[in-house]
N, C-alpha and C positions, 0 to 999 in steps of 0.2 A: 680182353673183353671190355674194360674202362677204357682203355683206347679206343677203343672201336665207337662207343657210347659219345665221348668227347666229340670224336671227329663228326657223329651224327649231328650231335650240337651246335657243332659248329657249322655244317652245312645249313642248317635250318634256321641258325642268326641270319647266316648271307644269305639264303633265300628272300628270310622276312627284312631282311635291310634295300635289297631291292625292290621291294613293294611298296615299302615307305616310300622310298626316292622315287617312284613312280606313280601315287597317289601325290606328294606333293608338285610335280612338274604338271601335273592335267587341272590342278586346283590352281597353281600360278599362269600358267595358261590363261585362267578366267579373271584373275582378280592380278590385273597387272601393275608392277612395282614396288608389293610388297609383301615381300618373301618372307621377312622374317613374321609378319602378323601370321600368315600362313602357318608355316612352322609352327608356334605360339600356340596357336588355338588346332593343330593336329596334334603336338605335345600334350596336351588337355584330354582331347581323347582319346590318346594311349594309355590316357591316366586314369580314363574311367572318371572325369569332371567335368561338368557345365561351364559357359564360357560366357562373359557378361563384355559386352563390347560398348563403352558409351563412348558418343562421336554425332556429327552432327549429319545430317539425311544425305542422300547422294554418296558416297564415297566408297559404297560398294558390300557394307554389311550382309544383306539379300545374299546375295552375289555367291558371297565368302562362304555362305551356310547350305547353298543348292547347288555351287559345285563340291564340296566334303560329302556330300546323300548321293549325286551322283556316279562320284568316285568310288565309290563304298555302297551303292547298289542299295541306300539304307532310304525304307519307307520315310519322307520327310510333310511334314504339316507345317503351316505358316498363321497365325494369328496375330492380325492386327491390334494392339490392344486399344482400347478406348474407355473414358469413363464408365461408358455404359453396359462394357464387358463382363457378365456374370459369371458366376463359378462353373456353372452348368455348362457354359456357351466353351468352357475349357474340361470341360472333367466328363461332361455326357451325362443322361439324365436317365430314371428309369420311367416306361411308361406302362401303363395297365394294359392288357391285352385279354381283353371281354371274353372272347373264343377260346385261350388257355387258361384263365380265372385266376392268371398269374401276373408280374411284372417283370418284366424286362429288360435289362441294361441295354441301353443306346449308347456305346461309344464315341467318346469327344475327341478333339481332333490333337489332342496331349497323348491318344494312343497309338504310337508312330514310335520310330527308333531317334528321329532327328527333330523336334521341335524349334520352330523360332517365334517366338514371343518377338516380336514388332515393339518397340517403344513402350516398355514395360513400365515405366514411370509415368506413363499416361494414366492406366488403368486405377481400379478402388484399391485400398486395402485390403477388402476382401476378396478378393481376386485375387491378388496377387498372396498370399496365402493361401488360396486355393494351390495354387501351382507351386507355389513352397513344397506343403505337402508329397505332391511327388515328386520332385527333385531329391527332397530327403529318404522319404520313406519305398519307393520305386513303384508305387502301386496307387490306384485313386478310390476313394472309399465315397463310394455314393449310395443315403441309404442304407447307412450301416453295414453295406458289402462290402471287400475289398478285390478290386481286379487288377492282378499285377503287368503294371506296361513290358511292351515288347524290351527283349535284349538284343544288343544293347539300345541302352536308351539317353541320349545327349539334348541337352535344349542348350542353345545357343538363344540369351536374350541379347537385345538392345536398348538401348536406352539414351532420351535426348541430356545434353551436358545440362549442369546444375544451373537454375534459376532460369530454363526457358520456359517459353509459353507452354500453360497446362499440364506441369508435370509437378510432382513430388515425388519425397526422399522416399526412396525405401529403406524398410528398417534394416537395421543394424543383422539381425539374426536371417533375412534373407539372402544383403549382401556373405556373409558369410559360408551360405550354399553355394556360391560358383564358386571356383577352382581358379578362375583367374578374369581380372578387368584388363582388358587392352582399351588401345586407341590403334585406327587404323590412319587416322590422319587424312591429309590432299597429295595427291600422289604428286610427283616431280614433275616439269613442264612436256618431256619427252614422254612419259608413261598416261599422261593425259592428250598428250599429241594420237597416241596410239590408242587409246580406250574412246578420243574424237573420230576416228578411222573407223573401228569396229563397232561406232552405234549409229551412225549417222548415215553412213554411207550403204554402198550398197555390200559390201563386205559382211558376210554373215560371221555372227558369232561362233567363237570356236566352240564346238561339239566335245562337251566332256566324257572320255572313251571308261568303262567300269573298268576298274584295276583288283576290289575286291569283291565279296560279299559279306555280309552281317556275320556271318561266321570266324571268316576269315578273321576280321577285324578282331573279335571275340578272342582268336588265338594270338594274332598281335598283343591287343590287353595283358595275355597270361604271359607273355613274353616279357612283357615291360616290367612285368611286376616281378620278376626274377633277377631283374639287372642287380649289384651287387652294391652292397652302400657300405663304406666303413666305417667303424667307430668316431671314429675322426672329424667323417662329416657330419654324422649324424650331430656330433656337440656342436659341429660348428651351425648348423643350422639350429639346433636350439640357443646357443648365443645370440644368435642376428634376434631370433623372435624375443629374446629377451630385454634384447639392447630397445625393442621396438618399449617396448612396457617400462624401460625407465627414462627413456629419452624426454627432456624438459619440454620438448614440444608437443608432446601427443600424451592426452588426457584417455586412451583406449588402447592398448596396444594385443597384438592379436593373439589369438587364443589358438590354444593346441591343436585345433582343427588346421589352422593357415600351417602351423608347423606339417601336420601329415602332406596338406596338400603343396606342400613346396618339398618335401619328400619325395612324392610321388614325380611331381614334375620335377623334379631334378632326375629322377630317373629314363624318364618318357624323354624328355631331352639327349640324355647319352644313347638311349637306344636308337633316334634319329640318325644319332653321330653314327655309328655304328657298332660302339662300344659295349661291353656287357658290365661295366663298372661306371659308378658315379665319380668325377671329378668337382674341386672346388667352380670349376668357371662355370659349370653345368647350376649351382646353387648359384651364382653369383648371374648369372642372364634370368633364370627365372624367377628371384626373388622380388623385384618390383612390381611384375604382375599380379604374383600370388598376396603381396602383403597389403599394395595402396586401397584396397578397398575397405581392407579391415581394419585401418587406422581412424583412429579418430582424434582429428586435432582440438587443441586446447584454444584458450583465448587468447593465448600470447602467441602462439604461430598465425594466428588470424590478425591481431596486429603486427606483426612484423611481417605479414603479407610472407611465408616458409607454407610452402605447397608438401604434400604427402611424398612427391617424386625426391624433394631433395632432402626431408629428413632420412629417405631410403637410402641415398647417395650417400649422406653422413655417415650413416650405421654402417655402409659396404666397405667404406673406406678407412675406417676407427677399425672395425673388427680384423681381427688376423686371419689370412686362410689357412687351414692346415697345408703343410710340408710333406704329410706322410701321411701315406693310404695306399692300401694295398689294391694290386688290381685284380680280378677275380683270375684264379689258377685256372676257372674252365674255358 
């Protein structure tokens, strides 16, 4: 009977590994030459995390977040953000209704499974606190009601690089809500030769085919969270975040949140592989993601002109990886 159980197990990993591999071929399909951002940020939402991409306009951000809602059949909203962006204009408002002598919630365009916040560091402070709010808590309270957003529920921001026109920092405690900062960068000469072909010409854009639905995905999630972590790594991933909090360059180093969430993506990572256990290289690909936004540099790494990327290098390189870890028996 535990045989029998196993092998059902096990059919149902490889089922759900062929989905993966099939959601991310329809997604790289649309956003060409860069697999691993893909990956990245589908890691992210097996992990059940938000996904902060800053980079500068053109390079396919848009792109990246409506072919994942296609793929995955998941309601997606797009909001541009601007100074002049209210809370309301994100969260939805209630209005009087004469006829029923009551009010009634209008839903904002944050109630969707797939959100993209558009150049998030444009918008006010209070904005962007509004939308904190439900990235954290999963629900938008307008009015002292609470209505909790659809599941699952992913906002994938943007945001223009530091010190350009019209933007400011976000705080510390929002960056801390995504699960991971990428860059997707300018794609290679050949991968832009090809993305010249498919916008210009008369060549239509490739039609991304659904692979899952919101469900589906929902069971992927309970999957990921199952993959199998050992002692071993677990220390070693509390090390790395340690080494981040004493290291002579960084005046911030992150908090036990980044540790879960580089937990999690180290697992969402192996379950891509195909594995049902976490390995060190699994901590070791997703830990600059998950850490560079939660660092905060000192004044002496700002003189010495030491970026976040390469105190992260230091820390991966100084730290030992475990030797020994079990891989899960099922």
């Amino acid at each position: 009977m535990i045989n029998a159980e196993k092998t059902e197990r096990r059919g149902q990993a490889g089922s759900a590994h062929e989905k993966v591999q099939e959601v991310l071929q329809e997604v790289q399909r649309a956003v060409k030459g860069k697999d691993s951002c893909v990956e990245k940020a589908f890691a992210a939402i097996l992990a059940g995390g938000h996904i902060l991409i800053e980079d500068v306009p053109g390079v396919g951000k848009t792109t990246l977040a409506v072919a994942f809602s296609r793929a995955m059949a998941l309601e997606n909203q797009r909001v541009q953000f601007t100074p002049d962006v209210q809370p309301s204009d994100i969260l939805g408002f209630s209005m009087y209704h004469k006829d029923k002598g009551a009010f009634s919630y209008h839903p904002g365009p944050v109630m969707c499974n797939l959100f993209l916040a558009d150049e998030i560091n444009r918008t006010s402070p209070k904005t962007q606190s509004a939308l904190l709010e439900v990235m954290e808590e999963g629900c938008v309270t307008v009015d002292g009601e609470s209505h909790p957003v659809p599941s699952p529920f992913i906002v994938i921001a943007t945001q223009n690089p530091k010190g350009s026109a019209g933007t400011q920092l976000l705080p510390d405690s929002q960056l801390d809500r995504f699960m991971i900062r990428m860059r997707m960068g300018y794609p290679s000469m050949e991968d832009e030769i090809e993305i010249a072909r498919g916008k210009s010409g008369r060549m239509p854009a490739p039609e991304i085919c659904q692979v899952l639905t919101a469900r589906e995905l929902q069971g992927l999630q309970s999957l990921t969270e199952r993959v199998f972590v050992h002692d071993n790594i677990y220390k070693y991933i509390v090390r790395l975040a340690e080494a981040t909090r004493n290291n002579g360059y960084v005046e911030l180093g992150i908090s036990p949140r980044g540790t879960i969430a580089c937990t999690r993506m180290a697992r969402a990572r192996a379950f891509i592989q195909g594995r049902s256990y976490v390995i060190p290289e699994d901590v070791v690909t997703v830990f600059p993601d998950v850490a560079g936004h939660r660092l905060r540099l000192n004044t002496k790494a700002r003189v010495a002109h030491v970026s976040e990327e390469a105190v992260l290098e230091q820390i991966l390189q100084q730290e030992k990886q475990p030797v020994s870890f079990l891989k899960h028996s099922d």
